[in-house]
Every structure is written in structure tokens, then in C-alpha cells.
PDB file of N, CA, C, O and CB in Angstrom:
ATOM      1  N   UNK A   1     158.184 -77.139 186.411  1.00  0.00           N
ATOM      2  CA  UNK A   1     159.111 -78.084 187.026  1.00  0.00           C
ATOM      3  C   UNK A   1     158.390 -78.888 188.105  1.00  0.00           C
ATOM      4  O   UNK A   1     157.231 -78.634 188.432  1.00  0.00           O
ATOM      5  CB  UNK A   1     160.333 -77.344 187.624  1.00  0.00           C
ATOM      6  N   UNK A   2     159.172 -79.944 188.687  1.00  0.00           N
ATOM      7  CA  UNK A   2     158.559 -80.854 189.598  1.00  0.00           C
ATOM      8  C   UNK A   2     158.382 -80.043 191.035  1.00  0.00           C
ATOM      9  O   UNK A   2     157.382 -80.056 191.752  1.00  0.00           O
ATOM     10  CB  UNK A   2     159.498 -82.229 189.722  1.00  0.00           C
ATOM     11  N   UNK A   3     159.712 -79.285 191.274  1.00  0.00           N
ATOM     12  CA  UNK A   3     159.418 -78.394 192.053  1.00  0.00           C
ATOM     13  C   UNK A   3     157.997 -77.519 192.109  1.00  0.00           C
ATOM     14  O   UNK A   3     157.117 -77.685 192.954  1.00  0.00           O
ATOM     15  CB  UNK A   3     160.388 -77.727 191.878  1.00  0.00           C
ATOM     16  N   UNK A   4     157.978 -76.812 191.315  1.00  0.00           N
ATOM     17  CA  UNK A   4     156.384 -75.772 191.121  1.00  0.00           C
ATOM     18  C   UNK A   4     155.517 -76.839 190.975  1.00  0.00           C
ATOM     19  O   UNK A   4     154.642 -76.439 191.743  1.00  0.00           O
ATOM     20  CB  UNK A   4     156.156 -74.566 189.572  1.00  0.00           C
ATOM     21  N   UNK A   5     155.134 -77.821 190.593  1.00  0.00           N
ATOM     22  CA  UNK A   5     154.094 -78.302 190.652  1.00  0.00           C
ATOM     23  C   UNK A   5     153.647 -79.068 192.386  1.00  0.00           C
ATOM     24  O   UNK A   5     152.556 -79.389 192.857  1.00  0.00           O
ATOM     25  CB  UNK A   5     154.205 -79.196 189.408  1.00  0.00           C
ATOM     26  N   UNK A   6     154.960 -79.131 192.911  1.00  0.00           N
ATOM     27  CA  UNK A   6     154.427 -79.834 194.529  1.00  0.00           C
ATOM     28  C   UNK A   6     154.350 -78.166 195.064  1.00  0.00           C
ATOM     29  O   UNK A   6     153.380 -77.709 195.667  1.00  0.00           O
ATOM     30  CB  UNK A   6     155.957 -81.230 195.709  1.00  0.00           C
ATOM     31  N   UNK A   7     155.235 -77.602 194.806  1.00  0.00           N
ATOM     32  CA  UNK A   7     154.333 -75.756 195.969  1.00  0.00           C
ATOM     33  C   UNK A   7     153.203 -75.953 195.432  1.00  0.00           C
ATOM     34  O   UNK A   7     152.407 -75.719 196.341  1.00  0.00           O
ATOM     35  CB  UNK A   7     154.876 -73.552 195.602  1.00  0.00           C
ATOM     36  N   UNK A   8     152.405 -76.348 194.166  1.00  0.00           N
ATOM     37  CA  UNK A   8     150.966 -75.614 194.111  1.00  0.00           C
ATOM     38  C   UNK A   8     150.684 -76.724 194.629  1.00  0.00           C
ATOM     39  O   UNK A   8     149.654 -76.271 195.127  1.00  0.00           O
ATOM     40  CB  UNK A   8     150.115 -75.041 192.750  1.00  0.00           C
ATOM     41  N   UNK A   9     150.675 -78.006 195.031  1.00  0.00           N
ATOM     42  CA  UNK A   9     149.731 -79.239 195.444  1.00  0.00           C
ATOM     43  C   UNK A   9     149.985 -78.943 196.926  1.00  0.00           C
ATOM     44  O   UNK A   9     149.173 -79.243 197.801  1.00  0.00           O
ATOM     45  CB  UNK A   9     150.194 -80.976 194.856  1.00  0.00           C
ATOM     46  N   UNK A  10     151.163 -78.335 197.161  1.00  0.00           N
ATOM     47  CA  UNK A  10     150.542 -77.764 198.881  1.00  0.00           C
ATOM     48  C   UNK A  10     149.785 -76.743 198.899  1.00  0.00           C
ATOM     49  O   UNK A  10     149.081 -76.686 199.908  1.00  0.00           O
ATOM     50  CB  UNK A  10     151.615 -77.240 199.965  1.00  0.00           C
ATOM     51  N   UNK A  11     149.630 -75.713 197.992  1.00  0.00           N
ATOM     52  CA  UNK A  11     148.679 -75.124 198.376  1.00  0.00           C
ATOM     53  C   UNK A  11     147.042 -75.224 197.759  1.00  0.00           C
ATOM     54  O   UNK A  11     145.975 -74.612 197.810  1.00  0.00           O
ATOM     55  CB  UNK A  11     149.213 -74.027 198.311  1.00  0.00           C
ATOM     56  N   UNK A  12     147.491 -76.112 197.317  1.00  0.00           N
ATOM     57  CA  UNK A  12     145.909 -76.852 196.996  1.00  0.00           C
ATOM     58  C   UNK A  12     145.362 -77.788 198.319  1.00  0.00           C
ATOM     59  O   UNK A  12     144.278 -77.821 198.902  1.00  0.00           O
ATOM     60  CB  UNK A  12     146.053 -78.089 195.471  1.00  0.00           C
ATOM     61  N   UNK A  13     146.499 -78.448 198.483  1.00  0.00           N
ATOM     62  CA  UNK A  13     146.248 -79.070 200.045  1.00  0.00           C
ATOM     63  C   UNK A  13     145.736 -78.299 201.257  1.00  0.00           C
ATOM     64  O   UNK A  13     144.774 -78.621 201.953  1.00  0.00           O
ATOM     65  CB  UNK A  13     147.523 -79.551 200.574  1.00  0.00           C
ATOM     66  N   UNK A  14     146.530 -77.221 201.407  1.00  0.00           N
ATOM     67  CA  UNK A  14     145.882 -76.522 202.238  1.00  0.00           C
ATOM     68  C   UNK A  14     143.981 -75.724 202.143  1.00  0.00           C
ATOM     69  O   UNK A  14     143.040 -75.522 202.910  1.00  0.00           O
ATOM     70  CB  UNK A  14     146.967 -75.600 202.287  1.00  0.00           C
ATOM     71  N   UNK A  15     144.267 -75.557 200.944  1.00  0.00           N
ATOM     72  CA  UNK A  15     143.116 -74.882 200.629  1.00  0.00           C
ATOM     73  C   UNK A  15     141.686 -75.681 200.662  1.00  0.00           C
ATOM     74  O   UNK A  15     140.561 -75.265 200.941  1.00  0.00           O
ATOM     75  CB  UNK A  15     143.369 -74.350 199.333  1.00  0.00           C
ATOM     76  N   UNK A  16     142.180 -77.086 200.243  1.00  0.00           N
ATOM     77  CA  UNK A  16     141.015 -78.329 200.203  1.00  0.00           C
ATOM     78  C   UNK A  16     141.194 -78.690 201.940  1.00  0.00           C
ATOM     79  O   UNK A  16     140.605 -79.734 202.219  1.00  0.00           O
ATOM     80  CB  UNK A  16     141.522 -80.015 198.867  1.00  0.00           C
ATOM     81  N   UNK A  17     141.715 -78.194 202.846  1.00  0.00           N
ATOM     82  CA  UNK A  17     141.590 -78.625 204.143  1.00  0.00           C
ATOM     83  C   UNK A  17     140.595 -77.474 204.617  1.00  0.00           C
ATOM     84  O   UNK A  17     139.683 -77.674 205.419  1.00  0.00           O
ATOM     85  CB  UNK A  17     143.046 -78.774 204.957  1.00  0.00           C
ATOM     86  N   UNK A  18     140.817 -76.510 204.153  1.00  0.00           N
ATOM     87  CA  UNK A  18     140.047 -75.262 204.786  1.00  0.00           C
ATOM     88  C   UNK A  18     138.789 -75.336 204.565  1.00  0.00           C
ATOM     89  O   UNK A  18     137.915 -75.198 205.420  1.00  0.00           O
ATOM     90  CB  UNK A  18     140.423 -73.951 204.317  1.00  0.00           C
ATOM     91  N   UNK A  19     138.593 -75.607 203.149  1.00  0.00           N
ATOM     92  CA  UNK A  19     137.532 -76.002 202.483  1.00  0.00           C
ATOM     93  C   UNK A  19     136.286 -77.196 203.234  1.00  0.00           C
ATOM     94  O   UNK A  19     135.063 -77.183 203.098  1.00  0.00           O
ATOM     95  CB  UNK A  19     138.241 -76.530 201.247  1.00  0.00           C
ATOM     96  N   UNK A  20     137.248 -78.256 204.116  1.00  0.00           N
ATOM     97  CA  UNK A  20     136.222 -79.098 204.961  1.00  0.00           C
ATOM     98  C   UNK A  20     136.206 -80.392 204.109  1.00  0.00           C
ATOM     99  O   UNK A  20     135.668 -81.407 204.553  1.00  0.00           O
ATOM    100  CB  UNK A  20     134.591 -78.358 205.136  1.00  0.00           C
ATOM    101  N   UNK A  21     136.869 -80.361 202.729  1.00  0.00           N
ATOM    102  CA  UNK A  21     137.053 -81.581 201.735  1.00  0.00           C
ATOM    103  C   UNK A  21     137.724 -82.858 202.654  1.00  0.00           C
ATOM    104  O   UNK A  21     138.557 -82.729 203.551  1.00  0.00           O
ATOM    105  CB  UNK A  21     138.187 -81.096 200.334  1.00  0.00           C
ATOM    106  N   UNK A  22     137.165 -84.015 202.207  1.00  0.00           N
ATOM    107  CA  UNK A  22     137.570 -85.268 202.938  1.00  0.00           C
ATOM    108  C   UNK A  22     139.093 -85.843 201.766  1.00  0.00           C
ATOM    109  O   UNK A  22     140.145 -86.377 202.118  1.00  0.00           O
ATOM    110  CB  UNK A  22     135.876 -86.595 203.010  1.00  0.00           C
ATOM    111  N   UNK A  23     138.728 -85.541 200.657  1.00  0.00           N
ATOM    112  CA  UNK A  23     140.087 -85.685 199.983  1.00  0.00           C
ATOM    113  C   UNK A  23     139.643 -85.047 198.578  1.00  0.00           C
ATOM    114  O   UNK A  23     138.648 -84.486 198.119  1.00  0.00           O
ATOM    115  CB  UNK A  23     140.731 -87.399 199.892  1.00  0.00           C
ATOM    116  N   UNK A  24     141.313 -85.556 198.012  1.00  0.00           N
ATOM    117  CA  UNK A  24     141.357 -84.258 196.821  1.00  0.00           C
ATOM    118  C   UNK A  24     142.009 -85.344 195.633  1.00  0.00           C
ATOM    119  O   UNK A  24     142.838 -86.177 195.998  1.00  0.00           O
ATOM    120  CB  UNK A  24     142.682 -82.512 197.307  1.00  0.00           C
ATOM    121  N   UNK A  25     141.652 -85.284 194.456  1.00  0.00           N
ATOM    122  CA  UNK A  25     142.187 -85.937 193.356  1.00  0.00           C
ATOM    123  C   UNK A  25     143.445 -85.025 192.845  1.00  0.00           C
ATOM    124  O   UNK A  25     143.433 -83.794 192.836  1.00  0.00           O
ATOM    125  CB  UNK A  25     141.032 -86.154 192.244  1.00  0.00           C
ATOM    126  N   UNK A  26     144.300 -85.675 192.511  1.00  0.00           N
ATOM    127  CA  UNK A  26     145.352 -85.056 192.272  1.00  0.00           C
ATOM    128  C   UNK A  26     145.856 -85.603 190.637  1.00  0.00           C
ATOM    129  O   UNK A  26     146.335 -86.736 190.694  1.00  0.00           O
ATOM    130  CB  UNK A  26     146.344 -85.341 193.538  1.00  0.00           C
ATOM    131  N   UNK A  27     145.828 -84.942 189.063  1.00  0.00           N
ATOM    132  CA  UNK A  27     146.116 -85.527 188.241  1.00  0.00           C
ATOM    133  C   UNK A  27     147.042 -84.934 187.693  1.00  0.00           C
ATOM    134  O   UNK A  27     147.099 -83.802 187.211  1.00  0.00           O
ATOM    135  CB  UNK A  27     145.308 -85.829 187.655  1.00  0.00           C
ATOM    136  N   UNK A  28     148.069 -86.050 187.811  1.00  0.00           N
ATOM    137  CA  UNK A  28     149.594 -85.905 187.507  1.00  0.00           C
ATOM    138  C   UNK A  28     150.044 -86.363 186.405  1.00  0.00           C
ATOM    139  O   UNK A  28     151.226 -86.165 186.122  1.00  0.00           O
ATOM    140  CB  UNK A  28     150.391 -86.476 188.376  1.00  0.00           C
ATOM    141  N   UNK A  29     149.156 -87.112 185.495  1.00  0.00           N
ATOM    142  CA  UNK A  29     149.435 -87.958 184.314  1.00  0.00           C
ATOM    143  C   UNK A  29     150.437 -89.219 184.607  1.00  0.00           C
ATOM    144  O   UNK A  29     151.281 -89.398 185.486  1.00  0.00           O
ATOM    145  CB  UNK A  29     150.064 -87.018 183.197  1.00  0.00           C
ATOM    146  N   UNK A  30     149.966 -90.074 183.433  1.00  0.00           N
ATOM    147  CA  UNK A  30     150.985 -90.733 183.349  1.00  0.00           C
ATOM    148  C   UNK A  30     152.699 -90.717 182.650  1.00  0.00           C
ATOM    149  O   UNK A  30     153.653 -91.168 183.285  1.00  0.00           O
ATOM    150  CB  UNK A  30     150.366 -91.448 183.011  1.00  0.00           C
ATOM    151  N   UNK A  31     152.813 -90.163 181.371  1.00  0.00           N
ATOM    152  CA  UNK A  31     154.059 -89.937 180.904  1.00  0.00           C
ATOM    153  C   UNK A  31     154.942 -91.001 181.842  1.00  0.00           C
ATOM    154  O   UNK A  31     154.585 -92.137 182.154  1.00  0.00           O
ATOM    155  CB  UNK A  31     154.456 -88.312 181.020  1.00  0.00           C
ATOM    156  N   UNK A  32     156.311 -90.269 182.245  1.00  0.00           N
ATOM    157  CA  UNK A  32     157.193 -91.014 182.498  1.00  0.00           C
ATOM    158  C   UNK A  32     157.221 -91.887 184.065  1.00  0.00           C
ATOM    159  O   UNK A  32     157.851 -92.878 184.435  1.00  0.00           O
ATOM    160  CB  UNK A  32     158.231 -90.163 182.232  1.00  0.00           C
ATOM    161  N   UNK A  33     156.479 -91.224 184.569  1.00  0.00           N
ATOM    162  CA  UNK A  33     156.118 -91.185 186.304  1.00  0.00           C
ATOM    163  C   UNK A  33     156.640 -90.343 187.348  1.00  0.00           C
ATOM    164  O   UNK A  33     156.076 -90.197 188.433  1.00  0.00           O
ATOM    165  CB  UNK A  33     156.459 -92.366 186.914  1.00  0.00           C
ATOM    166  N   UNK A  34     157.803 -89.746 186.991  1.00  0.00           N
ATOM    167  CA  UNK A  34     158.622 -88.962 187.616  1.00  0.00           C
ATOM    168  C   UNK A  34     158.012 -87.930 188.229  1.00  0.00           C
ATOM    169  O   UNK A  34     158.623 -87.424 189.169  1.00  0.00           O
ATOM    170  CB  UNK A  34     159.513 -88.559 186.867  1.00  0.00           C
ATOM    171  N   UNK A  35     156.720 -87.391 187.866  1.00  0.00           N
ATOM    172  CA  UNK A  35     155.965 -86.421 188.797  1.00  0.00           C
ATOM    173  C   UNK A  35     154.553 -86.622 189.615  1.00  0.00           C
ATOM    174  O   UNK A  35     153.867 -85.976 190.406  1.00  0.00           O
ATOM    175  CB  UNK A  35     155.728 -85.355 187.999  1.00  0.00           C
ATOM    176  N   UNK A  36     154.523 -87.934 188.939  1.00  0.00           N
ATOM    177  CA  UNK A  36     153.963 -89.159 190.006  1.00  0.00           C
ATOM    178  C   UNK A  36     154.734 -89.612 190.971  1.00  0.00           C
ATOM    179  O   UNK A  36     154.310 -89.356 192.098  1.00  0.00           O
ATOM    180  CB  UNK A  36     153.635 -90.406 189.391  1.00  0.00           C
ATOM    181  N   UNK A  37     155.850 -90.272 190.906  1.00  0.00           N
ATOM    182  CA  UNK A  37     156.951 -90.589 191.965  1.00  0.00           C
ATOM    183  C   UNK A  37     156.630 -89.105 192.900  1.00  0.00           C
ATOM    184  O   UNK A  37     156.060 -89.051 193.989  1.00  0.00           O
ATOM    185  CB  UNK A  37     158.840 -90.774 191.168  1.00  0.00           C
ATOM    186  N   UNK A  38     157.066 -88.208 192.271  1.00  0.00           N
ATOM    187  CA  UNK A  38     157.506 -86.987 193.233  1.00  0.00           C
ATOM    188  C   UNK A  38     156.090 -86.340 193.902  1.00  0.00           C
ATOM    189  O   UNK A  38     156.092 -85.750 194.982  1.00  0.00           O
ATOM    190  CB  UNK A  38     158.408 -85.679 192.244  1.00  0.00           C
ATOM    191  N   UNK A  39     155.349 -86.469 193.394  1.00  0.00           N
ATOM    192  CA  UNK A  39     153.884 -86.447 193.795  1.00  0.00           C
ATOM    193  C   UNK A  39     153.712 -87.428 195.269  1.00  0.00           C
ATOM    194  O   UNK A  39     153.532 -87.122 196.447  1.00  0.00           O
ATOM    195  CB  UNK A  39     152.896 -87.123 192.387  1.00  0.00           C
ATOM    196  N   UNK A  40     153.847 -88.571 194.642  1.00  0.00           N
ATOM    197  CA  UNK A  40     153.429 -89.870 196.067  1.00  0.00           C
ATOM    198  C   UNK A  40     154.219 -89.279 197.019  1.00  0.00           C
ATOM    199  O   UNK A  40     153.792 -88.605 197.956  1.00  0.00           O
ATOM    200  CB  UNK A  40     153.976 -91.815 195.908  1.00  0.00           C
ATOM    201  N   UNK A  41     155.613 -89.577 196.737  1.00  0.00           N
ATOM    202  CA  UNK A  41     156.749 -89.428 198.047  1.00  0.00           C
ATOM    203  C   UNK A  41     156.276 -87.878 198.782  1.00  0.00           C
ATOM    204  O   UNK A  41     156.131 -87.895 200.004  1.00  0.00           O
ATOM    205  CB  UNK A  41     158.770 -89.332 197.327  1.00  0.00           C
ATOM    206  N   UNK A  42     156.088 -86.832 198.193  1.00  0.00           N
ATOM    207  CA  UNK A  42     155.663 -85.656 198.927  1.00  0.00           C
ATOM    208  C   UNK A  42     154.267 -86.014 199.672  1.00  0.00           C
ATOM    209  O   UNK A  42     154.064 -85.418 200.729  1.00  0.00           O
ATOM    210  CB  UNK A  42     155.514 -84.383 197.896  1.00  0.00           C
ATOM    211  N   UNK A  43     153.600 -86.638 199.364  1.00  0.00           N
ATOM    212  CA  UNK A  43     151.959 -86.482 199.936  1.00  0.00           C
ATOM    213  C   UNK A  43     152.560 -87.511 201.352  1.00  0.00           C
ATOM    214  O   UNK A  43     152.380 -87.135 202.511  1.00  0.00           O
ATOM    215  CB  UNK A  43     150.231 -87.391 198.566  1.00  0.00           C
ATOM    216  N   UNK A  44     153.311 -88.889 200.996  1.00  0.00           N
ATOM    217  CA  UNK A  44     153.679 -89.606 202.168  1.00  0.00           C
ATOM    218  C   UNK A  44     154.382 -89.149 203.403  1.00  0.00           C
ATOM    219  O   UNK A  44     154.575 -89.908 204.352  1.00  0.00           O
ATOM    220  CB  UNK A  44     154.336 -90.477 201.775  1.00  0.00           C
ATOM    221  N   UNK A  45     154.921 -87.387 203.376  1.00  0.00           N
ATOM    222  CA  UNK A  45     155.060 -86.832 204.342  1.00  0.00           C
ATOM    223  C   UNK A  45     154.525 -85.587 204.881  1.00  0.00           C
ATOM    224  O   UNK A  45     155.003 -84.951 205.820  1.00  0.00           O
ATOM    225  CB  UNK A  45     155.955 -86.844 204.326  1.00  0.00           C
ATOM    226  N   UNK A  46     153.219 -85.226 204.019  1.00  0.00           N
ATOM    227  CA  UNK A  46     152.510 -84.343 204.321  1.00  0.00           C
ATOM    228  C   UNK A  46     151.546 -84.233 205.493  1.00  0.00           C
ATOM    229  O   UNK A  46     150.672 -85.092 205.611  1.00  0.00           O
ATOM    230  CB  UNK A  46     152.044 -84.216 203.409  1.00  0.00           C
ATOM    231  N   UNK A  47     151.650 -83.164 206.430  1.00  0.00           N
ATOM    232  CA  UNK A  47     151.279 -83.137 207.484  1.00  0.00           C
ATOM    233  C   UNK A  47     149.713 -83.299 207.606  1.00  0.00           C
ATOM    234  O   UNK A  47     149.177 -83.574 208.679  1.00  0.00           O
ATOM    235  CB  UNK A  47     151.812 -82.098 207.955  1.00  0.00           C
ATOM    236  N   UNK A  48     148.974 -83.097 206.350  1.00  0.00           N
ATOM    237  CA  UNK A  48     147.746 -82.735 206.410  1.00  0.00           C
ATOM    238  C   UNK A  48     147.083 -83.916 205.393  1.00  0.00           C
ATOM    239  O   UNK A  48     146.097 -83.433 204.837  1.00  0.00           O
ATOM    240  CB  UNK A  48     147.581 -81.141 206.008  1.00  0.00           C
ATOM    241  N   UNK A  49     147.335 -85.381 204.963  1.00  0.00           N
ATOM    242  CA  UNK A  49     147.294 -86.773 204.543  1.00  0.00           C
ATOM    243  C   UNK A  49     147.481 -87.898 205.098  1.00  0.00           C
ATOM    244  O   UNK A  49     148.490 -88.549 205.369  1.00  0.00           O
ATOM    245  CB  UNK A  49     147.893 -86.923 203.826  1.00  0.00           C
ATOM    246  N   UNK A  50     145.985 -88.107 205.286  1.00  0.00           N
ATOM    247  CA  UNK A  50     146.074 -89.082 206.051  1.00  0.00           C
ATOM    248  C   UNK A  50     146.843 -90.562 204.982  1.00  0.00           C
ATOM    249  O   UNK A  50     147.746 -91.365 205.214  1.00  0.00           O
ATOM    250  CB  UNK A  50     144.442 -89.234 206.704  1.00  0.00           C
ATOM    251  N   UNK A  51     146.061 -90.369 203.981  1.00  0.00           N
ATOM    252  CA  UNK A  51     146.737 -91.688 203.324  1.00  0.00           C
ATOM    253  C   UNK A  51     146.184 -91.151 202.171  1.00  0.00           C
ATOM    254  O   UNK A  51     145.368 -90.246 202.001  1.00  0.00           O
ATOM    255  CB  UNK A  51     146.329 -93.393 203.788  1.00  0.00           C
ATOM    256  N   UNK A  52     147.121 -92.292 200.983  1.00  0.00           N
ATOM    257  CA  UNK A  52     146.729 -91.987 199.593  1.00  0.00           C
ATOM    258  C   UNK A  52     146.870 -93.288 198.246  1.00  0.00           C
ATOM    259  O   UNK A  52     147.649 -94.239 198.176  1.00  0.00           O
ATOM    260  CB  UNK A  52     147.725 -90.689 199.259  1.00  0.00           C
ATOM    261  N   UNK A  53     146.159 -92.999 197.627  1.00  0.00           N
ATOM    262  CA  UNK A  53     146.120 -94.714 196.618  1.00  0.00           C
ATOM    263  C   UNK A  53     146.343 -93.974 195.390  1.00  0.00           C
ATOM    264  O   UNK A  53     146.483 -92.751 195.421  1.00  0.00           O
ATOM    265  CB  UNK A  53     144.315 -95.931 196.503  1.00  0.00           C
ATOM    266  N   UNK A  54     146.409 -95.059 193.627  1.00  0.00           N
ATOM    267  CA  UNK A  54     146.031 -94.479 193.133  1.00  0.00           C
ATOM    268  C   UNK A  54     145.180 -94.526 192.564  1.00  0.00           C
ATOM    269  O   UNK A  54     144.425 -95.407 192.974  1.00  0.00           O
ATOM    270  CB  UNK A  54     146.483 -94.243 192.863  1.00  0.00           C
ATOM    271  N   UNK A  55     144.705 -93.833 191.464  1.00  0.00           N
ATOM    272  CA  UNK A  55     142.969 -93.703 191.118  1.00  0.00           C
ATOM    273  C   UNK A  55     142.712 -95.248 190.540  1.00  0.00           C
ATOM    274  O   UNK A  55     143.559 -95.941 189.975  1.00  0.00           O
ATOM    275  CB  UNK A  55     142.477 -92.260 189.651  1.00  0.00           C
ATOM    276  N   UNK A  56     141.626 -95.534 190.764  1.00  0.00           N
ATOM    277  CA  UNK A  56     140.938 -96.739 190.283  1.00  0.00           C
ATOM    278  C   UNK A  56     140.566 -96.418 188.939  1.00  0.00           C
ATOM    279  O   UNK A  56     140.639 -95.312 188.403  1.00  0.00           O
ATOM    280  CB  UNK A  56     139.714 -97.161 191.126  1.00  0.00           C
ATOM    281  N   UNK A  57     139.990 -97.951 188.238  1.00  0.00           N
ATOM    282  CA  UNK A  57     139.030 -97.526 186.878  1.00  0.00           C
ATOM    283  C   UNK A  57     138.236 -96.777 187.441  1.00  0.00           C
ATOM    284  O   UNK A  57     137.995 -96.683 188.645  1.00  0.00           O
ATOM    285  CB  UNK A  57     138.181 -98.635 186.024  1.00  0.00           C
ATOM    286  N   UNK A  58     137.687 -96.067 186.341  1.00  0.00           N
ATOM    287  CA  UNK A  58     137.219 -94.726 186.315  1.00  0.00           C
ATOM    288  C   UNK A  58     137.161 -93.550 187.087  1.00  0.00           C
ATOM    289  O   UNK A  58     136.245 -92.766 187.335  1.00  0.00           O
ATOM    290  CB  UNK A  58     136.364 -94.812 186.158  1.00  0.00           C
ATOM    291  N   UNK A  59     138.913 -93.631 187.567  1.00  0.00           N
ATOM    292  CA  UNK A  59     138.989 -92.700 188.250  1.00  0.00           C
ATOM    293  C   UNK A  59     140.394 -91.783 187.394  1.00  0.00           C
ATOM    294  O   UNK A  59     140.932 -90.695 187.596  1.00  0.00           O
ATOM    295  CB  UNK A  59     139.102 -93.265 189.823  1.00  0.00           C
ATOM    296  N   UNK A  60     140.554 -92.681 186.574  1.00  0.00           N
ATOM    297  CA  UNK A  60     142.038 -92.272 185.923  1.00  0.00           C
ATOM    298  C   UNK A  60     143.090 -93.142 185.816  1.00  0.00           C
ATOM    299  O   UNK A  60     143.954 -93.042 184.946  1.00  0.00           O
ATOM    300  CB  UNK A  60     142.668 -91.263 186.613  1.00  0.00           C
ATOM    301  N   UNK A  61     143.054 -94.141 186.809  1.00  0.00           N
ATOM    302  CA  UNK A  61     144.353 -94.980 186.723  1.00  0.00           C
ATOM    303  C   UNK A  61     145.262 -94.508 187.139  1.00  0.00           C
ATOM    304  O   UNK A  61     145.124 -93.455 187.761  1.00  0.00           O
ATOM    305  CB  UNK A  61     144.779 -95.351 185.649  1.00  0.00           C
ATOM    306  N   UNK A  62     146.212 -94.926 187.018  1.00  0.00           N
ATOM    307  CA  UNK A  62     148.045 -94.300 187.221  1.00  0.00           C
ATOM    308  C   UNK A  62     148.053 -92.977 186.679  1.00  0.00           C
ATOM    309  O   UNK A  62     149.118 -92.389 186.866  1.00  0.00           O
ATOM    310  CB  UNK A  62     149.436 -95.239 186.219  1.00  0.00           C
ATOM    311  N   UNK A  63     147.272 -92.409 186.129  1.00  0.00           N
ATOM    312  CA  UNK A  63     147.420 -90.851 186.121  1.00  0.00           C
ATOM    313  C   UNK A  63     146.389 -89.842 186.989  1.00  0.00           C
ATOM    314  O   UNK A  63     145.795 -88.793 186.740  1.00  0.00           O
ATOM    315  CB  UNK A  63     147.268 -90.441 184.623  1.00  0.00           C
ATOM    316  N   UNK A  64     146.513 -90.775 188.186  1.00  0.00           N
ATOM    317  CA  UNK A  64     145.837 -89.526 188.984  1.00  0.00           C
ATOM    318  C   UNK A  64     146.220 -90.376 190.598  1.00  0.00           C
ATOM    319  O   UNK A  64     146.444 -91.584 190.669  1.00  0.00           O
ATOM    320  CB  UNK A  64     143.676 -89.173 188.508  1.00  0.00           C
ATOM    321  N   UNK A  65     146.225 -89.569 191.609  1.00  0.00           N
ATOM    322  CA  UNK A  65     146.084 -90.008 193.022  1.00  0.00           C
ATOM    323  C   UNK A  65     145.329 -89.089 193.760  1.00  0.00           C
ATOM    324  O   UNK A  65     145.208 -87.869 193.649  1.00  0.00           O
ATOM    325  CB  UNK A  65     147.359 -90.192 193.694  1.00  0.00           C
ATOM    326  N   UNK A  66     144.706 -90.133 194.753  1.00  0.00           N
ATOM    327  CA  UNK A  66     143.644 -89.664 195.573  1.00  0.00           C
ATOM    328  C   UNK A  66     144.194 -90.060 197.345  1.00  0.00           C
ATOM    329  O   UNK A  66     144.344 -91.114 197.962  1.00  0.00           O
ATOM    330  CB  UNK A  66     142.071 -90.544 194.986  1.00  0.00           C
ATOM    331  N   UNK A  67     144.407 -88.280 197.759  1.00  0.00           N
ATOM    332  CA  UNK A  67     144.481 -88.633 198.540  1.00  0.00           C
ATOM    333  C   UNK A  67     143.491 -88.034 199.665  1.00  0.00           C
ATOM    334  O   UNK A  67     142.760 -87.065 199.462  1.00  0.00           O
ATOM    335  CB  UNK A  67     145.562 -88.659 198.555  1.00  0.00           C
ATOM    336  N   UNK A  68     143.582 -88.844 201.044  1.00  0.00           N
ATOM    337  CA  UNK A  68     142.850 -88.813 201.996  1.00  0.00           C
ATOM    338  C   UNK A  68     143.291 -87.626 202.804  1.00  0.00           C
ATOM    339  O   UNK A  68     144.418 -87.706 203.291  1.00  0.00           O
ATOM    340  CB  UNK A  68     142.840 -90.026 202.615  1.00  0.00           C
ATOM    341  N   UNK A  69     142.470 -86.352 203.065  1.00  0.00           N
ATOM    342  CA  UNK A  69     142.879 -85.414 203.786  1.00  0.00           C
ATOM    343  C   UNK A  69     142.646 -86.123 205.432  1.00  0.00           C
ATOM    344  O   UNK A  69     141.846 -87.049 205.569  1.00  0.00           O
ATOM    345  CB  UNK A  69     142.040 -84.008 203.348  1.00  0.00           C
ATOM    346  N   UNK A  70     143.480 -85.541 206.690  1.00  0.00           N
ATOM    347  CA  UNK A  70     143.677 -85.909 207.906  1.00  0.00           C
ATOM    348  C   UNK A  70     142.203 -85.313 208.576  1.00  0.00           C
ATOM    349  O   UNK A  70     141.546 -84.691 207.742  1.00  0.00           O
ATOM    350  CB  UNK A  70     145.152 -85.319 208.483  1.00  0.00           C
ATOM    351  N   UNK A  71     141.768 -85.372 209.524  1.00  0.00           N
ATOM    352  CA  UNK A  71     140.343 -84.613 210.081  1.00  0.00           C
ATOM    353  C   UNK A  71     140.671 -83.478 210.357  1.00  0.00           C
ATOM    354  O   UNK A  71     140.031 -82.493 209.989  1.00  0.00           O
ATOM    355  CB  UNK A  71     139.603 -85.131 211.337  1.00  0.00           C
ATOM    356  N   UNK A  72     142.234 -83.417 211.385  1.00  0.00           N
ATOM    357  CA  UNK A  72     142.442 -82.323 212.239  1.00  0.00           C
ATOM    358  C   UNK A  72     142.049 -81.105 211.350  1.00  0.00           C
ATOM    359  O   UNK A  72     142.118 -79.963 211.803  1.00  0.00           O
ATOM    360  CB  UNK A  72     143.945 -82.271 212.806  1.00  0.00           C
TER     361      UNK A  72
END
């Protein structure tokens, strides 16, 4: 569900902060967008993102986002 898939992208978030990672690719596919939508809107209030786009050519396109972990 959309649910279980944002608990594990927080704790992937967390884990890529511990880690010292400057950011983390996140691939959500394209299909309908709906776990892209729910993907973006969660990262846009995540305490630990600084900012986030989505993937460029050859990065995936609309089926992936990259976002910017915060320093703190």
C-alpha cells in the first residue's frame, strides 16, 4: 500500500542520513502517479529534505525522485 511504502521511505531516509549520504534516489515508477503524488507531498514535509526534483534523462524520468538530504 501507499501507506507501507512511505514508512519504508522514512526509514530509508533516516538510514541514508546516518549514513552521511547527500541524497537518495527514490524509484516509485511511473504507472498511475498516485505513489509518486504521495511520495512528493510526504518528502515536502519531511524533516530531514532539504529539497527534491524529479529524475532527469538518465536518471529515470518521472519514475524516480531525487531528493536532497538536509546537513543537520
Amino acid at each position: 500500500t501507499v501507506e507501507d511504502a512511505l514508512e519504508q521511505l522514512d526509514r530509508h531516509l533516516d538510514a541514508a542520513m546516518l549514513a552521511g549520504l547527500p541524497w537518495v534516489h527514490i524509484i516509485h515508477g511511473k504507472g498511475t502517479g498516485a505513489l509518486r503524488q504521495a511520495v512528493r507531498d510526504f518528502l515536502s514535509r519531511h524533516p530531514l529534505v532539504r529539497s527534491f526534483r524529479p529524475g532527469g534523462d538518465g536518471e529515470g524520468g518521472e519514475g524516480v525522485t531525487i531528493a536532497v538530504l538536509s546537513e543537520e
